[in-house]
C-alpha positions as CSV (number, residue, x, y, z in Angstrom):
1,X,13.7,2.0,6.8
2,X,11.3,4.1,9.3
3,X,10.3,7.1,7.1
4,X,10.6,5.0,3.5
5,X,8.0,4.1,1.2
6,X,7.6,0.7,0.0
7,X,5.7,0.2,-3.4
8,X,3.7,-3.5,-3.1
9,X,1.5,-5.0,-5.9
10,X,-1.3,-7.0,-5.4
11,X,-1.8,-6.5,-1.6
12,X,-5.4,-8.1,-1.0
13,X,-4.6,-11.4,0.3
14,X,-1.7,-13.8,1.0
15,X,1.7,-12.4,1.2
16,X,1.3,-9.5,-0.1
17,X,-1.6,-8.4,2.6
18,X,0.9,-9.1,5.4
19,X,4.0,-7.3,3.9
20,X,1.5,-4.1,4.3
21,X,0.9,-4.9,7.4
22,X,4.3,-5.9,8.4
23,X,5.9,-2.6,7.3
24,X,3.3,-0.3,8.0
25,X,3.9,-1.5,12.1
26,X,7.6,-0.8,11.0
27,X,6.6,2.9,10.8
28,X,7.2,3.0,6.7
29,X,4.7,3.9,4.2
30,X,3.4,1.9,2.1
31,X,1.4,2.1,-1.3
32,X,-0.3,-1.0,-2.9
33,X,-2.4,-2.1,-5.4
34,X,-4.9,-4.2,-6.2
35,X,-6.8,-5.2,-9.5
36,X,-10.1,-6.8,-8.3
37,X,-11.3,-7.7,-4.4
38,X,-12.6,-4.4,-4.0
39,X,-14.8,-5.3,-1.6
40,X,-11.7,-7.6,0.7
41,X,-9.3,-4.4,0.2
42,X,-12.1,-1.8,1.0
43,X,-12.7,-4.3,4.6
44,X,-9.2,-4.1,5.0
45,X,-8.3,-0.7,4.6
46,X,-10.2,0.5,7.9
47,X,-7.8,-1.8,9.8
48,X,-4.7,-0.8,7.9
49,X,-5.3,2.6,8.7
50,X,-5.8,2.5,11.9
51,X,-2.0,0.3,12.2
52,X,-0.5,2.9,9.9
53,X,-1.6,5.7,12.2
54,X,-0.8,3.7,15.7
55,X,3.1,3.4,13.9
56,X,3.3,6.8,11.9
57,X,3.2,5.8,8.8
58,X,0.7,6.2,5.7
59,X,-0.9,3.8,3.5
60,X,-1.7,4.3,0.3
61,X,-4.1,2.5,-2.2
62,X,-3.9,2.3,-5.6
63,X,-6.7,0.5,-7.7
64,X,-3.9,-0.4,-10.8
65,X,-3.2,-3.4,-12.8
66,X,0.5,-3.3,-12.7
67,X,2.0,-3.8,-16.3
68,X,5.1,-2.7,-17.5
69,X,3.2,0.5,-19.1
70,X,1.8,1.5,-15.8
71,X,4.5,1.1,-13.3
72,X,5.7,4.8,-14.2
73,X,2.1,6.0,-13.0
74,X,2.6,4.1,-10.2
75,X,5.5,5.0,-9.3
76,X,5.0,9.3,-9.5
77,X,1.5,9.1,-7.9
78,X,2.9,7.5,-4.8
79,X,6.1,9.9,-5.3
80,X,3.7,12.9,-5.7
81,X,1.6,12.1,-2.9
82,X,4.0,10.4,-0.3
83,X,6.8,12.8,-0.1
């Protein structure tokens, strides 16, 4: 999957916080989201970085409540800036 992108919602704790992790090592990009813990993700994202950069890949963060509405925004911002 080195070179994919991998869309992940809710990425500030728990299992979602160590799929980004997980893949980004893996050398795929990955965009998540979050909807509050701005100040966790904003602590996190140094760190994520610097993985994503160490592995070649690129992280991408999204502040979006996912609904069903606004998984097509999602899904062509992270297209539109990702590829």
């Amino acid at each position: 999957m080195k070179g994919k992108t991998l869309v992940i919602s809710g990425a500030t704790r728990g299992i979602g916080k160590e799929i980004v992790y997980r893949f980004a090592k893996e050398g795929i990009n990955v965009a998540f989201t979050y909807n509050s813990n701005k100040d966790i993700i904003l602590n996190q994202l140094n760190e994520i970085n610097t993985i994503a950069k160490q592995f070649k890949s690129t992280v991408l963060l999204l502040h979006q409540n996912v609904t069903p509405r606004s998984v097509k925004h999602i899904t062509e911002f992270t297209y539109d800036e990702l590829s």
